[in-house]
C-alpha positions, 0 to 999 in steps of 0.5 A: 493489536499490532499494525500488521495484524491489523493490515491483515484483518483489513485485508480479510474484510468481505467488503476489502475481498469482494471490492479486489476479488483476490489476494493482495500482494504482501510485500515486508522486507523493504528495510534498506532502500525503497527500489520502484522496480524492485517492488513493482518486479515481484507483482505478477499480472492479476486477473481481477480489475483492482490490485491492492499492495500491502507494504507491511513495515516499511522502514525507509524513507520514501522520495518525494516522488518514489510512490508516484513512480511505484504507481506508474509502474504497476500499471506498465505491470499489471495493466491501465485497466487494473487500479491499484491501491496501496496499503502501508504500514510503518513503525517509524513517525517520520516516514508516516508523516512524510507520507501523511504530510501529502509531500510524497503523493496525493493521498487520501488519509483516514480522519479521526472518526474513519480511523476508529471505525477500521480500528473497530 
């Protein structure tokens, strides 16, 4: 299973559907540059009270502070009212680990034993 195929079985899951309510917004051709507006431009106001974004194979490294940035501007988009999560999946070690190593934002990385049960 590949790691979009498994970004879309995540995104089917009932628990994933009744926690957003709606169909996330898939976003697969960020291959040059990482542009915040760019990405937050093509996400439209959502009716739903939580926004889940899927960056499928992002290829770019992302600036210390880029996800950041996306984060504030998707509530300027969609609303304070409405949280946002963030689902990425890479090809590439070196920008998981620069998003794993924390330098990028606060995330909340999968251990061992959470990331078998997704897998599962």
């Amino acid at each position: 299973i590949g790691k979009t195929k498994l970004a879309r079985l995540v995104c089917e899951d009932d628990q994933v559907k009744l926690n957003f309510g709606f169909q996330p917004i898939w976003i697969n051709d960020i291959h040059d540059t990482f542009d915040v507006e760019s990405i937050a431009n093509r996400v439209t106001t959502t009716e739903g009270k939580r926004l889940l974004l899927v960056i499928d194979d992002l290829c770019v490294e992302i600036k210390h502070d880029d996800l950041e940035k996306l984060q504030k501007k998707l509530t300027e988009v969609v609303g304070s009212r409405t949280d946002t999560a963030i689902l990425i999946t890479t090809r590439s070690n070196h920008v998981a680990n620069s998003i794993a190593a924390g330098h990028v934002l606060k995330l909340q990385a999968l251990n061992q034993e959470e990331s078998w049960s997704l897998f599962q």
